[in-house]
N, C-alpha and C positions, 0 to 999 in steps of 0.2 A: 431604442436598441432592442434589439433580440435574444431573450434568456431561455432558458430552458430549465423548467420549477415543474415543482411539484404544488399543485393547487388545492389539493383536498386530498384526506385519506381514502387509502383504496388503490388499487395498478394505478399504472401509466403515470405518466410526464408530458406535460404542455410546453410546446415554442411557443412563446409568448411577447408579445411588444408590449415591454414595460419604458418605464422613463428611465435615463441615466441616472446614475448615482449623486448627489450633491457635492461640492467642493469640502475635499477631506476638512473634518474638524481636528480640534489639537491633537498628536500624537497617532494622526492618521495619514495614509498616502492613496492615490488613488493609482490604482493601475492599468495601463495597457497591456490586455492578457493576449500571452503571445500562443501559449500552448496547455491543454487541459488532458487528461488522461480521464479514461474509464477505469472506475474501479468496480472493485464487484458491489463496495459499501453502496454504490451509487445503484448497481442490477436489485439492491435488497431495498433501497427505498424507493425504487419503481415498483418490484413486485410486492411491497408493503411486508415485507419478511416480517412474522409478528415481534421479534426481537429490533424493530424499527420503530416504532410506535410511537418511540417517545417524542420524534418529530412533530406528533401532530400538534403541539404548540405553538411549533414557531410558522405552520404553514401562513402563507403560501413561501414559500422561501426556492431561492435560485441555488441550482445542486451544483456540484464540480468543487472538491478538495485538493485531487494532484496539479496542481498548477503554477505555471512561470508567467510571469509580468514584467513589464518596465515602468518604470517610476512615472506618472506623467506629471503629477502634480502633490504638494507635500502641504498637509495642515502646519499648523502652531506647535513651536516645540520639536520637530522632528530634523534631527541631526545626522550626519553617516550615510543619508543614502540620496546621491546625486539624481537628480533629473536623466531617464533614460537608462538611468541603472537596472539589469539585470538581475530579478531578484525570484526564489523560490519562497512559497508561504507555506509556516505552520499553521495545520488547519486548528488546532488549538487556541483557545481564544481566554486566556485565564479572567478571574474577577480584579484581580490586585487589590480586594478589599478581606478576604477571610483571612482565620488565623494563617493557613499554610502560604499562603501570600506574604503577607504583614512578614512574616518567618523567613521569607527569602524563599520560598521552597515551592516555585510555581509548580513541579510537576506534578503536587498534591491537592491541587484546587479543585475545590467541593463545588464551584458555581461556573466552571467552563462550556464556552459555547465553542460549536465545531463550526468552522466554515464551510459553508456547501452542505451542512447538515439541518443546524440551525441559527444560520445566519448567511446572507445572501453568499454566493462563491463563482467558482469560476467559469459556469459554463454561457459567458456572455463576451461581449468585448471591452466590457470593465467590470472592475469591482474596486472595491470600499475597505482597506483591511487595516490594521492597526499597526503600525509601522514596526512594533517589537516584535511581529511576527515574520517582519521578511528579514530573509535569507541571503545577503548580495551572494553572486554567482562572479566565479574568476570570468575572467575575459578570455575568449575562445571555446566556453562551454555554449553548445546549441542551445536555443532554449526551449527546443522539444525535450532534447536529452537533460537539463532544469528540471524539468516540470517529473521526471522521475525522481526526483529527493525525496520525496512523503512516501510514495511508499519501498523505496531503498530505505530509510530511516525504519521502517517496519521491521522488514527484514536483518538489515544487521542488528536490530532489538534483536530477537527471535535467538541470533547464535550468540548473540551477548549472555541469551537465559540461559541456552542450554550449556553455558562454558565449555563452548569445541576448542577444544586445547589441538596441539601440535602433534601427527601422528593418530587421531581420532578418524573412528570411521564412524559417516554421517549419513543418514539415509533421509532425504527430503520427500514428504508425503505430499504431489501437490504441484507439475511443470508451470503454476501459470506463473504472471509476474512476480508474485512474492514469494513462490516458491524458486526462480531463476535468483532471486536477489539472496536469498537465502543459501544457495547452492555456491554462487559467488563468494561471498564472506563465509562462508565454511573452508571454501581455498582459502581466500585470504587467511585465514585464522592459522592454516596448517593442517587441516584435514585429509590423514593420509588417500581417502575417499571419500567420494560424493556420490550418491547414488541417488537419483531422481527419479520419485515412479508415478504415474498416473493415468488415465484411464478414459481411453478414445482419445488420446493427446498428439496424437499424431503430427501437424502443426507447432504445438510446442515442444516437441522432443526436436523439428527441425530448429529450433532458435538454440537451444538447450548446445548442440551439436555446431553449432556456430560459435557459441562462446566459449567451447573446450571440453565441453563435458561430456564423455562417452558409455559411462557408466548407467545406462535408463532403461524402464522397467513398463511395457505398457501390462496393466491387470486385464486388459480386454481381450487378452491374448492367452490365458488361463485362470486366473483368480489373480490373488493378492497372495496366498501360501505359494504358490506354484512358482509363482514369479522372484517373488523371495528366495526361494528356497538355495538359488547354486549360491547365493551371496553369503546366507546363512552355516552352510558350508563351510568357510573360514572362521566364523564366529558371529554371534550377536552385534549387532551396534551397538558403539560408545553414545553416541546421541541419536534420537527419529524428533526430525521437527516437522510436526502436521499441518498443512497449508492447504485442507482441503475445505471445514464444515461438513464432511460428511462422516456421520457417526459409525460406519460399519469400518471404519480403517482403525478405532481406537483401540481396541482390544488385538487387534494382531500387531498393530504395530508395537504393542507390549510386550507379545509375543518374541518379539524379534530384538525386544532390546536386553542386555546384557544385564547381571546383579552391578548394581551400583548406576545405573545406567539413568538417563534424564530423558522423559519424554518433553514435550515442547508442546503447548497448544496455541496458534495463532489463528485458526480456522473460527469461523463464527457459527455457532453451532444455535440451531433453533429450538431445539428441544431437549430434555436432558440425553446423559449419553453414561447405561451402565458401566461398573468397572468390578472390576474381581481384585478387591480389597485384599482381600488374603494373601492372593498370588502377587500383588504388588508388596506387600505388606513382606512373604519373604525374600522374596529379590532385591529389599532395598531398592526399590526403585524410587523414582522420584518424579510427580508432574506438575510442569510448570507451565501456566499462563502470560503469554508474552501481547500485548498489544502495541498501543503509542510509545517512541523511543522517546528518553528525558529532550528536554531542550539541548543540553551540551551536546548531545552527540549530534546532531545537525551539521557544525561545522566539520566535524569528521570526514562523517559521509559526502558533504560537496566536496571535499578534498580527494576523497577516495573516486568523487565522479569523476573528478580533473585527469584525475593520472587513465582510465580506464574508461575513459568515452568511447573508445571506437567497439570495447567489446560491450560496454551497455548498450549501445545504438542498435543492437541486434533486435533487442526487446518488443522496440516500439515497430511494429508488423502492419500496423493500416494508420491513416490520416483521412479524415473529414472535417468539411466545412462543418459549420454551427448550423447550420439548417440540414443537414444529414446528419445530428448528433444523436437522432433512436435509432437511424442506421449503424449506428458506430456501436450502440449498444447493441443490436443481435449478434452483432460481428463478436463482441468480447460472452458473449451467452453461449453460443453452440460452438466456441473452443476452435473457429477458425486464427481467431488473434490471439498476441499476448497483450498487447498493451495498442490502445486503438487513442489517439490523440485528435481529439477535437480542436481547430487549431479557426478563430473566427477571421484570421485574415484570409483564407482559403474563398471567402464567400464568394471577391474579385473576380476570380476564378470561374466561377459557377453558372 
Protein backbone atom coordinates (compact mmCIF):
# COMPACT_ATOMS: atom_id res chain seq x y z
CA UNK A 1 0.00 0.00 0.00
CA UNK A 2 0.86 3.54 -0.24
CA UNK A 3 1.71 5.78 2.85
CA UNK A 4 3.07 8.92 3.18
CA UNK A 5 6.14 9.11 6.07
CA UNK A 6 8.45 11.00 6.92
CA UNK A 7 11.84 8.89 6.50
CA UNK A 8 14.74 10.96 8.01
CA UNK A 9 15.06 14.29 9.65
CA UNK A 10 15.14 17.35 7.64
CA UNK A 11 11.93 18.86 5.03
CA UNK A 12 9.77 16.88 3.12
CA UNK A 13 7.70 13.58 3.18
CA UNK A 14 7.89 10.57 0.97
CA UNK A 15 4.83 8.30 -0.82
CA UNK A 16 6.07 5.54 -0.10
CA UNK A 17 5.05 1.63 -0.75
CA UNK A 18 5.28 0.04 2.36
CA UNK A 19 3.66 -3.47 3.33
CA UNK A 20 0.15 -3.44 5.00
CA UNK A 21 -0.18 -3.57 8.59
CA UNK A 22 -0.36 -7.08 10.26
CA UNK A 23 -3.73 -8.58 11.67
CA UNK A 24 -4.54 -6.35 14.84
CA UNK A 25 -3.05 -8.10 18.07
CA UNK A 26 -5.22 -8.13 21.52
CA UNK A 27 -6.96 -4.83 22.09
CA UNK A 28 -6.39 -3.69 18.66
CA UNK A 29 -8.48 -2.95 15.38
CA UNK A 30 -7.52 -2.54 12.07
CA UNK A 31 -8.95 0.17 10.09
CA UNK A 32 -10.21 1.06 6.65
CA UNK A 33 -9.30 4.86 6.55
CA UNK A 34 -11.96 6.55 5.00
CA UNK A 35 -10.84 10.35 5.49
CA UNK A 36 -7.54 12.21 6.90
CA UNK A 37 -7.30 15.96 7.36
CA UNK A 38 -4.05 18.14 7.15
CA UNK A 39 -3.03 19.69 10.03
CA UNK A 40 -0.59 22.23 10.42
CA UNK A 41 1.18 19.52 13.23
CA UNK A 42 1.64 17.61 9.99
CA UNK A 43 3.01 21.26 7.76
CA UNK A 44 5.61 21.36 11.09
CA UNK A 45 6.83 17.90 10.77
CA UNK A 46 7.45 18.23 6.97
CA UNK A 47 9.19 21.51 7.46
CA UNK A 48 11.04 19.77 10.52
CA UNK A 49 9.82 23.00 12.90
CA UNK A 50 12.56 22.65 15.46
CA UNK A 51 9.95 22.13 18.16
CA UNK A 52 9.34 18.72 16.01
CA UNK A 53 12.25 17.05 16.81
CA UNK A 54 11.30 14.74 19.16
CA UNK A 55 10.12 12.55 16.15
CA UNK A 56 13.31 11.68 15.18
CA UNK A 57 12.95 8.48 17.23
CA UNK A 58 10.25 6.94 16.04
CA UNK A 59 11.28 7.80 12.22
CA UNK A 60 10.45 6.39 9.69
CA UNK A 61 6.96 6.60 10.69
CA UNK A 62 3.41 7.08 8.58
CA UNK A 63 2.01 10.94 9.47
CA UNK A 64 -1.84 11.71 9.48
CA UNK A 65 -3.58 12.10 13.06
CA UNK A 66 -7.17 13.70 12.08
CA UNK A 67 -8.68 10.70 10.90
CA UNK A 68 -12.01 8.46 10.25
CA UNK A 69 -11.87 4.69 9.69
CA UNK A 70 -14.10 1.56 9.53
CA UNK A 71 -13.52 -1.19 11.59
CA UNK A 72 -12.21 -4.00 9.15
CA UNK A 73 -10.92 -6.27 11.42
CA UNK A 74 -10.74 -6.54 15.46
CA UNK A 75 -7.71 -8.38 17.61
CA UNK A 76 -8.35 -10.40 20.99
CA UNK A 77 -10.31 -8.77 23.55
CA UNK A 78 -11.90 -6.05 21.77
CA UNK A 79 -15.62 -5.53 22.54
CA UNK A 80 -18.22 -2.35 21.32
CA UNK A 81 -17.11 -1.89 18.04
CA UNK A 82 -18.76 -3.79 15.21
CA UNK A 83 -17.16 -4.76 11.96
CA UNK A 84 -17.75 -1.59 9.47
CA UNK A 85 -18.25 0.67 12.25
CA UNK A 86 -17.71 4.28 11.91
CA UNK A 87 -15.13 5.25 14.10
CA UNK A 88 -12.87 8.58 14.76
CA UNK A 89 -9.28 8.15 16.65
CA UNK A 90 -7.57 9.72 19.60
CA UNK A 91 -4.24 10.30 18.33
CA UNK A 92 -3.22 9.86 21.85
CA UNK A 93 -1.81 6.61 22.64
CA UNK A 94 -1.38 6.23 26.71
CA UNK A 95 1.24 3.49 28.42
CA UNK A 96 -1.39 1.96 30.89
CA UNK A 97 1.55 1.10 32.70
CA UNK A 98 2.85 4.57 34.77
CA UNK A 99 1.58 5.85 38.08
CA UNK A 100 -0.99 8.30 36.21
CA UNK A 101 -2.28 5.28 34.33
CA UNK A 102 -2.40 2.63 37.25
CA UNK A 103 -4.50 5.89 38.83
CA UNK A 104 -7.16 5.83 36.42
CA UNK A 105 -5.97 9.20 35.15
CA UNK A 106 -4.86 8.54 31.34
CA UNK A 107 -4.93 12.29 30.45
CA UNK A 108 -1.66 12.45 32.61
CA UNK A 109 0.57 9.81 30.98
CA UNK A 110 4.28 10.40 31.23
CA UNK A 111 5.07 7.66 28.32
CA UNK A 112 2.16 8.63 25.34
CA UNK A 113 2.77 7.93 21.77
CA UNK A 114 0.92 10.17 19.25
CA UNK A 115 -0.51 8.58 16.10
CA UNK A 116 0.73 10.00 12.96
CA UNK A 117 3.41 11.48 15.04
CA UNK A 118 5.18 8.65 16.48
CA UNK A 119 3.54 5.75 15.61
CA UNK A 120 2.25 4.84 12.19
CA UNK A 121 -1.24 7.03 11.24
CA UNK A 122 -3.56 7.86 8.93
CA UNK A 123 -2.25 8.91 5.89
CA UNK A 124 -2.46 5.45 4.09
CA UNK A 125 -5.57 3.11 3.33
CA UNK A 126 -5.00 1.34 6.75
CA UNK A 127 -3.82 1.59 9.88
CA UNK A 128 -3.04 -0.41 13.17
CA UNK A 129 -4.67 1.54 16.29
CA UNK A 130 -5.54 0.32 19.74
CA UNK A 131 -9.09 -0.10 19.89
CA UNK A 132 -9.60 2.42 23.36
CA UNK A 133 -8.78 5.01 21.15
CA UNK A 134 -11.63 4.82 18.72
CA UNK A 135 -14.42 6.85 18.84
CA UNK A 136 -17.73 5.16 17.22
CA UNK A 137 -19.43 7.94 15.21
CA UNK A 138 -23.50 8.10 15.24
CA UNK A 139 -24.90 6.85 11.99
CA UNK A 140 -25.49 9.54 9.43
CA UNK A 141 -22.23 11.41 10.24
CA UNK A 142 -20.09 11.72 6.88
CA UNK A 143 -16.96 10.39 7.50
CA UNK A 144 -14.99 13.35 6.03
CA UNK A 145 -17.01 15.42 8.42
CA UNK A 146 -15.54 12.20 11.45
CA UNK A 147 -12.37 12.79 10.59
CA UNK A 148 -12.77 16.51 11.95
CA UNK A 149 -13.15 15.27 15.82
CA UNK A 150 -9.37 15.71 16.72
CA UNK A 151 -9.07 18.82 16.07
CA UNK A 152 -12.86 20.18 17.00
CA UNK A 153 -11.75 18.35 20.35
CA UNK A 154 -8.66 21.11 20.26
CA UNK A 155 -10.61 23.71 19.96
CA UNK A 156 -13.60 23.20 22.27
CA UNK A 157 -10.37 22.53 24.90
CA UNK A 158 -9.26 25.99 24.01
CA UNK A 159 -12.87 27.87 25.14
CA UNK A 160 -12.98 25.14 27.91
CA UNK A 161 -9.45 27.09 29.12
CA UNK A 162 -10.57 30.24 28.64
CA UNK A 163 -14.06 29.73 30.59
CA UNK A 164 -16.26 31.85 27.85
CA UNK A 165 -19.22 32.20 29.91
CA UNK A 166 -22.61 33.52 28.64
CA UNK A 167 -22.69 37.07 27.40
CA UNK A 168 -18.61 37.13 26.95
CA UNK A 169 -17.05 38.85 24.16
CA UNK A 170 -14.28 36.57 22.43
CA UNK A 171 -11.80 37.65 19.98
CA UNK A 172 -10.34 34.52 18.01
CA UNK A 173 -6.68 35.06 16.84
CA UNK A 174 -6.25 32.72 13.94
CA UNK A 175 -9.49 31.84 10.66
CA UNK A 176 -7.93 28.59 10.15
CA UNK A 177 -9.54 25.39 11.24
CA UNK A 178 -8.95 25.48 14.76
CA UNK A 179 -9.57 28.79 14.92
CA UNK A 180 -13.32 28.33 13.07
CA UNK A 181 -13.79 25.51 15.76
CA UNK A 182 -12.99 27.81 18.37
CA UNK A 183 -15.10 30.64 17.09
CA UNK A 184 -18.10 27.77 16.89
CA UNK A 185 -18.01 26.68 20.64
CA UNK A 186 -17.46 30.38 21.76
CA UNK A 187 -21.29 30.58 20.15
CA UNK A 188 -22.11 27.54 21.58
CA UNK A 189 -20.91 28.62 25.04
CA UNK A 190 -22.92 31.92 24.77
CA UNK A 191 -20.52 34.32 23.53
CA UNK A 192 -22.24 37.60 23.10
CA UNK A 193 -19.36 38.03 20.28
CA UNK A 194 -16.99 36.45 18.22
CA UNK A 195 -14.56 38.20 16.50
CA UNK A 196 -12.11 36.30 14.07
CA UNK A 197 -9.03 37.98 12.84
CA UNK A 198 -6.29 37.06 10.52
CA UNK A 199 -4.14 37.85 8.04
CA UNK A 200 -4.17 37.31 4.01
CA UNK A 201 -7.08 35.08 5.11
CA UNK A 202 -9.20 35.81 2.72
CA UNK A 203 -10.33 32.16 1.75
CA UNK A 204 -11.00 31.54 5.31
CA UNK A 205 -13.01 34.52 6.29
CA UNK A 206 -15.11 33.14 3.16
CA UNK A 207 -15.83 29.69 5.28
CA UNK A 208 -15.86 31.74 8.46
CA UNK A 209 -18.99 33.74 6.58
CA UNK A 210 -20.63 30.49 5.67
CA UNK A 211 -21.01 29.39 9.24
CA UNK A 212 -22.46 32.59 10.54
CA UNK A 213 -19.98 34.54 11.55
CA UNK A 214 -19.69 38.29 10.43
CA UNK A 215 -17.69 39.83 12.86
CA UNK A 216 -13.75 39.41 10.90
CA UNK A 217 -10.77 41.39 10.90
CA UNK A 218 -8.15 40.98 8.00
CA UNK A 219 -4.54 42.69 9.62
CA UNK A 220 -3.51 42.81 5.94
CA UNK A 221 -5.69 45.61 5.53
CA UNK A 222 -3.85 47.86 8.35
CA UNK A 223 -2.08 46.17 11.16
CA UNK A 224 -3.50 44.38 14.02
CA UNK A 225 -4.13 48.03 16.34
CA UNK A 226 -5.92 49.41 13.33
CA UNK A 227 -8.12 46.60 12.89
CA UNK A 228 -8.74 46.27 16.48
CA UNK A 229 -9.42 49.31 17.31
CA UNK A 230 -13.54 50.16 16.27
CA UNK A 231 -14.07 46.65 18.45
CA UNK A 232 -12.09 48.18 21.17
CA UNK A 233 -14.25 50.90 21.19
CA UNK A 234 -16.85 49.10 23.20
CA UNK A 235 -14.44 47.62 25.42
CA UNK A 236 -11.57 45.10 25.84
CA UNK A 237 -12.34 41.32 25.45
CA UNK A 238 -13.53 38.99 28.05
CA UNK A 239 -11.37 36.25 26.46
CA UNK A 240 -8.47 36.50 23.12
CA UNK A 241 -7.82 32.79 22.17
CA UNK A 242 -4.63 32.67 19.97
CA UNK A 243 -4.67 30.12 17.20
CA UNK A 244 -1.93 31.42 15.17
CA UNK A 245 2.08 30.41 16.49
CA UNK A 246 2.93 33.54 15.43
CA UNK A 247 4.70 35.65 18.24
CA UNK A 248 4.09 39.38 17.05
CA UNK A 249 0.01 38.89 17.95
CA UNK A 250 0.99 38.19 21.82
CA UNK A 251 1.47 41.27 23.25
CA UNK A 252 -1.44 43.27 21.47
CA UNK A 253 -3.56 40.69 21.83
CA UNK A 254 -2.97 41.55 25.79
CA UNK A 255 -3.43 44.80 24.89
CA UNK A 256 -6.79 44.21 23.90
CA UNK A 257 -7.88 42.11 26.78
CA UNK A 258 -9.68 43.47 29.65
CA UNK A 259 -8.45 43.43 33.85
CA UNK A 260 -9.36 40.15 34.85
CA UNK A 261 -9.36 39.00 31.32
CA UNK A 262 -7.88 35.30 30.15
CA UNK A 263 -5.51 34.94 27.25
CA UNK A 264 -5.59 31.37 25.66
CA UNK A 265 -2.57 30.04 23.89
CA UNK A 266 -3.15 27.15 21.55
CA UNK A 267 -0.69 28.28 18.68
CA UNK A 268 2.59 26.33 18.62
CA UNK A 269 5.07 28.64 19.04
CA UNK A 270 8.89 27.88 17.95
CA UNK A 271 10.70 30.16 19.75
CA UNK A 272 10.21 31.97 22.94
CA UNK A 273 7.78 34.86 22.96
CA UNK A 274 8.36 38.08 25.42
CA UNK A 275 5.71 39.28 27.82
CA UNK A 276 5.34 42.59 29.90
CA UNK A 277 5.07 40.86 33.21
CA UNK A 278 4.13 43.99 34.91
CA UNK A 279 1.57 45.09 32.66
CA UNK A 280 -0.01 41.63 32.95
CA UNK A 281 0.87 41.52 36.59
CA UNK A 282 -1.60 44.78 37.03
CA UNK A 283 -4.32 43.81 34.98
CA UNK A 284 -4.87 40.63 36.48
CA UNK A 285 -4.62 39.11 33.70
CA UNK A 286 -4.24 35.53 33.09
CA UNK A 287 -2.40 33.12 30.42
CA UNK A 288 -3.47 29.90 29.77
CA UNK A 289 -2.05 27.10 27.74
CA UNK A 290 -4.61 24.96 26.14
CA UNK A 291 -3.54 21.76 23.87
CA UNK A 292 -4.95 17.98 23.63
CA UNK A 293 -8.84 17.98 25.07
CA UNK A 294 -9.15 15.10 28.15
CA UNK A 295 -10.52 11.85 26.93
CA UNK A 296 -14.16 12.56 28.28
CA UNK A 297 -14.62 15.32 26.28
CA UNK A 298 -14.46 13.36 22.90
CA UNK A 299 -17.91 12.12 23.22
CA UNK A 300 -19.11 15.57 23.68
CA UNK A 301 -17.77 16.84 20.78
CA UNK A 302 -19.07 13.90 18.35
CA UNK A 303 -22.42 14.82 19.71
CA UNK A 304 -22.01 18.38 19.13
CA UNK A 305 -20.83 17.19 15.35
CA UNK A 306 -24.19 15.31 15.08
CA UNK A 307 -26.44 18.14 15.83
CA UNK A 308 -24.27 20.70 13.54
CA UNK A 309 -22.77 18.72 10.50
CA UNK A 310 -24.05 20.71 7.90
CA UNK A 311 -22.55 23.94 9.38
CA UNK A 312 -19.06 21.99 10.12
CA UNK A 313 -19.12 20.64 6.54
CA UNK A 314 -18.14 24.16 5.43
CA UNK A 315 -14.70 23.76 6.90
CA UNK A 316 -13.40 21.06 4.88
CA UNK A 317 -12.65 23.36 1.39
CA UNK A 318 -10.39 20.79 -0.79
CA UNK A 319 -10.21 16.66 -1.05
CA UNK A 320 -7.29 14.78 -2.69
CA UNK A 321 -6.34 11.31 -3.39
CA UNK A 322 -3.39 9.86 -1.30
CA UNK A 323 -1.14 10.36 -4.09
CA UNK A 324 -1.81 14.13 -4.30
CA UNK A 325 -1.34 14.26 -0.40
CA UNK A 326 1.92 17.11 -0.65
CA UNK A 327 -0.60 18.71 -3.09
CA UNK A 328 -3.00 18.85 -0.40
CA UNK A 329 -0.36 20.13 1.82
CA UNK A 330 0.66 23.41 -0.21
CA UNK A 331 -3.11 23.93 -0.54
CA UNK A 332 -3.35 24.02 3.59
CA UNK A 333 0.27 26.17 3.57
CA UNK A 334 -0.47 29.35 1.51
CA UNK A 335 -4.12 29.64 3.18
CA UNK A 336 -6.01 28.68 0.06
CA UNK A 337 -7.75 25.95 2.37
CA UNK A 338 -9.14 25.30 5.57
CA UNK A 339 -9.16 21.97 6.06
CA UNK A 340 -7.79 19.87 2.88
CA UNK A 341 -8.83 15.90 3.39
CA UNK A 342 -6.94 13.45 1.97
CA UNK A 343 -9.31 10.72 1.39
CA UNK A 344 -7.33 7.14 -0.16
CA UNK A 345 -10.49 6.03 -1.75
CA UNK A 346 -10.36 8.88 -4.26
CA UNK A 347 -7.18 7.18 -5.92
CA UNK A 348 -10.29 4.94 -8.26
CA UNK A 349 -10.78 8.09 -9.38
CA UNK A 350 -7.33 9.29 -10.51
Amino acid sequence: MHALRKLKPGCGLDLQDIAPPPAPGPGEVLLKVKSSGVCGTDLHIDEWTPSYHFVTAALPVTVGHEFSGEVAARGEGVAGLPLQQLVAVRPSVVCGRCEACLAGQPDACVTRRGIGVTRDGGFAPWVLVPARNCVPIPAGVDAEVAALTEPLTVSHEAVRTGNVQRGDRVLVLGPGNIGQGIAIFAWAAGARQVVVAGHGDAARFEVLRKMGFTDLIDFADGGMEQGLTPYLQEGKFDVVIEATGAAAVIEPALRALKTHGVLVITGIHAAPVPIDLTALVRQHQQIRGSYRAPEQAWPEVVEFMRNQQETLRHMITHRVPLSLAYEGFALARSKVATKVMVQPELEAAV
